[in-house]
C-alpha positions as semicolon CSV with decimal commas, in nm:
position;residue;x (nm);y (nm);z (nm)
1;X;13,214;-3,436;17,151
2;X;13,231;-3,092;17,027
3;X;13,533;-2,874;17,048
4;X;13,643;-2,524;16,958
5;X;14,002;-2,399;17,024
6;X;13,784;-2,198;17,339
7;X;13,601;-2,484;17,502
8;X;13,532;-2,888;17,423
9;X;13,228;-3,010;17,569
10;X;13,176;-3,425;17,610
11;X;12,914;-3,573;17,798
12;X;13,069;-3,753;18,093
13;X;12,886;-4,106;18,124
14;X;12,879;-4,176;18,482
15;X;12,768;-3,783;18,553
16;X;12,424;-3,684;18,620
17;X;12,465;-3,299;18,475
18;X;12,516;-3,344;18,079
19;X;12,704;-3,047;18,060
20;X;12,799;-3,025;18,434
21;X;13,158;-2,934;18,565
22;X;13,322;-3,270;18,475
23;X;13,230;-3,258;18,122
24;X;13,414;-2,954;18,016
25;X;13,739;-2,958;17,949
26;X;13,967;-2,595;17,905
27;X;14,162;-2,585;17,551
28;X;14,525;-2,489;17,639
29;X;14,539;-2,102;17,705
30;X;14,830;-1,894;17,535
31;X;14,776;-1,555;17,387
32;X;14,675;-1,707;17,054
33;X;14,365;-1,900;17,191
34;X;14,260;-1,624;17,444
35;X;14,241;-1,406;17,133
36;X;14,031;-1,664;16,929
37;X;13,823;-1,779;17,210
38;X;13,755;-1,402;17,274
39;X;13,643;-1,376;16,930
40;X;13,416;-1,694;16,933
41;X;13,233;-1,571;17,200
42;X;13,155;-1,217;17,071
43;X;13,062;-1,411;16,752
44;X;12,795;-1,641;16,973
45;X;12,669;-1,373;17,144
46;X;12,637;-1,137;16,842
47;X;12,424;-1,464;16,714
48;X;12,205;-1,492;17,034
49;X;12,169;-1,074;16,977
50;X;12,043;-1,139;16,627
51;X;11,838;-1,432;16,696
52;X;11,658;-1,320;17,025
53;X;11,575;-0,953;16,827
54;X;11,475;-1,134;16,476
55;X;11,213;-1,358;16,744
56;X;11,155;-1,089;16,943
57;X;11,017;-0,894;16,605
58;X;10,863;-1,211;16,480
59;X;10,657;-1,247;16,800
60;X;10,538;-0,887;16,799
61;X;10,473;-0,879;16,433
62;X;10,250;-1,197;16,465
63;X;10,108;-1,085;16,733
64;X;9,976;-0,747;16,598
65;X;9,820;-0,997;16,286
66;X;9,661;-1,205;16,604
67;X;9,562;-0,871;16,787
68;X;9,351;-0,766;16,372
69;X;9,073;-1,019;16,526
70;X;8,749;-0,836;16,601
71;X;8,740;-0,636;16,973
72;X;8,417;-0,691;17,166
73;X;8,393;-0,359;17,360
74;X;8,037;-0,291;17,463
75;X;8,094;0,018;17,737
76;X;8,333;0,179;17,392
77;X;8,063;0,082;17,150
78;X;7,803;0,230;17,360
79;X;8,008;0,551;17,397
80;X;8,054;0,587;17,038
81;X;7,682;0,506;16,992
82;X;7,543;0,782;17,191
83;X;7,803;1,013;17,041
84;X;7,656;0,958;16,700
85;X;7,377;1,056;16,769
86;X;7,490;1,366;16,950
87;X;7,651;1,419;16,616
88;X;7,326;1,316;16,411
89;X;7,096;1,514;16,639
90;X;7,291;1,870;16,520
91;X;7,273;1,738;16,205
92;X;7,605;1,628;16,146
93;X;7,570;1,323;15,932
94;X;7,944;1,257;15,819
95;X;8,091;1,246;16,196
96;X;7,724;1,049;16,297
97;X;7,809;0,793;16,054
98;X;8,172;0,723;16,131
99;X;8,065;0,679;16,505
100;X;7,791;0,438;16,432
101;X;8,043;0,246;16,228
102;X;8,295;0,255;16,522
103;X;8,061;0,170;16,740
104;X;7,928;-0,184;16,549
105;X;8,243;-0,257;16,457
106;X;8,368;-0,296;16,828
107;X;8,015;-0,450;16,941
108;X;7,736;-0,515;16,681
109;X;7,388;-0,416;16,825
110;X;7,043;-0,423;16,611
111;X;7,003;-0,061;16,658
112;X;7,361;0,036;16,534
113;X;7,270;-0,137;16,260
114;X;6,984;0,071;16,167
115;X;7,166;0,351;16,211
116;X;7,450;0,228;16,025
117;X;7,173;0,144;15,720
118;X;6,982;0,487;15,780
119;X;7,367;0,614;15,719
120;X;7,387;0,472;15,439
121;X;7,053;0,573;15,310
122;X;7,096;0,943;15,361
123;X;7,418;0,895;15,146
124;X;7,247;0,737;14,842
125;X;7,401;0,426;14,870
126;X;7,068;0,233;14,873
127;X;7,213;-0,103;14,859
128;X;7,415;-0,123;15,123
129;X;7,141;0,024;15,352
130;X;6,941;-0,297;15,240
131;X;7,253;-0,499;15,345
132;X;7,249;-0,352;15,701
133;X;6,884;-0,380;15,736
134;X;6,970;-0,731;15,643
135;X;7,191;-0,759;15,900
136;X;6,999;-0,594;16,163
137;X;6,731;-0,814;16,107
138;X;6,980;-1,155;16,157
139;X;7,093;-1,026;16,462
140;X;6,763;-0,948;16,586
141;X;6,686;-1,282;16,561
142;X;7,036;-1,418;16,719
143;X;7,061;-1,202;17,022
144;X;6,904;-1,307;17,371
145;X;6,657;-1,017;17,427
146;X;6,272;-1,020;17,527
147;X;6,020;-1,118;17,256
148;X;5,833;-0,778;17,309
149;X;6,168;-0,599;17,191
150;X;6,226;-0,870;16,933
151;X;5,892;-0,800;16,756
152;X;5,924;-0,403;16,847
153;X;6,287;-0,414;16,620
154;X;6,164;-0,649;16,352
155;X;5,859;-0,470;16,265
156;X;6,071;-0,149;16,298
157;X;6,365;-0,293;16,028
158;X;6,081;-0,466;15,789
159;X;5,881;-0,073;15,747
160;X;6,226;0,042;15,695
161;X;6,298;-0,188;15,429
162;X;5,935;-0,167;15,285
163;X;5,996;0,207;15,243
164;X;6,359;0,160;15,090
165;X;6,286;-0,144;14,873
166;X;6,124;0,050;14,601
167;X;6,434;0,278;14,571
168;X;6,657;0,076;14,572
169;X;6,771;0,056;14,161
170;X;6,706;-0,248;13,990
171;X;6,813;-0,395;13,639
172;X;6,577;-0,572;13,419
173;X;6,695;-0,694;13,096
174;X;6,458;-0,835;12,787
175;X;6,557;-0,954;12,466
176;X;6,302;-1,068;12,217
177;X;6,339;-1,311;12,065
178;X;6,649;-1,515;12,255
179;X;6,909;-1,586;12,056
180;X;7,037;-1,956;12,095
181;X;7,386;-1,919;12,340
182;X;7,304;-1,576;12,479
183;X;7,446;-1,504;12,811
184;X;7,454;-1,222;13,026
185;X;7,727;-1,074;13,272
186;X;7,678;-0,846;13,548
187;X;8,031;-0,759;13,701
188;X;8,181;-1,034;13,518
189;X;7,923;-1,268;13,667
């Protein structure tokens, strides 16, 4: 049984409800237990308030972390696609590149890819163009597409990457004669 000076609920044996009309009983009323019951009640409810909001916040915040999970949008992607290279064919490069990026990140297509990479070439950064090409070239494989357009992409990405591979910077280090220990750290690697 649990009481307050508003209400005291008991479970009634021989009743079906649990906490149907015969298992509450009324505290006494007088002014003094009006007043306090009054103030329970505005204290639960303030509760309930605080605890349906602080859920209510909980369940939007986690769902805004659920909704970070990758879009699929092929009609947007394709959109943002074609106006890259709207953007690319006047020769704006910077607003090309952000839509091809857009565009793979809501549906990645072999093509976007190359464009992404070919991005990424025409700003220097040589190794991350390899990357893409790299990428390009695993979802070439992965995709359900004829073999005619297979072979048509591949053999496109692999003269790309023929072309760029020489660019692309390379480190070669040569020490004569090795000391005994000696290692060597790229990045901390």
């Amino acid at each position: 049984m649990t009481c307050s000076a508003f209400i005291c609920c008991a479970r009634n044996p021989r009743s079906a409800e649990p906490h149907g009309p015969s298992s509450i009983a009324r505290a006494p009323e007088n002014a003094q237990t009006r007043h306090i019951g009054r103030s329970r009640v505005n204290q639960v409810m303030a509760i309930r308030s605080l605890f349906g909001s602080t859920l209510l916040t909980s369940a939007t915040f986690l769902g805004s972390a659920y909704a970070q999970t990758p879009v699929h949008d092929p009609i947007g992607a394709e959109a943002l696609f074609r106006q890259g290279l709207a953007a690319l064919k006047s020769g704006d490069w910077t607003v090309a590149c952000s839509k091809f990026q857009a565009s793979v990140d809501l549906e990645p297509a072999v093509s976007t890819w190359v464009k992404v990479a070919k991005c990424h070439e025409h700003e220097g950064k040589l190794a991350s163009a390899w990357y893409d090409y790299q990428r390009a070239t695993k979802l070439n494989h992965e995709l359900d597409q004829t073999e005619r357009r297979r072979e048509e992409l591949g053999d496109f990405i692999r003269k790309a990457v023929a072309t760029l591979e020489p660019r692309i910077p390379k480190l070669s280090v040569t020490v004569e004669p090795r000391p005994e220990g000696l290692q060597i750290y790229r990045d901390g690697i």
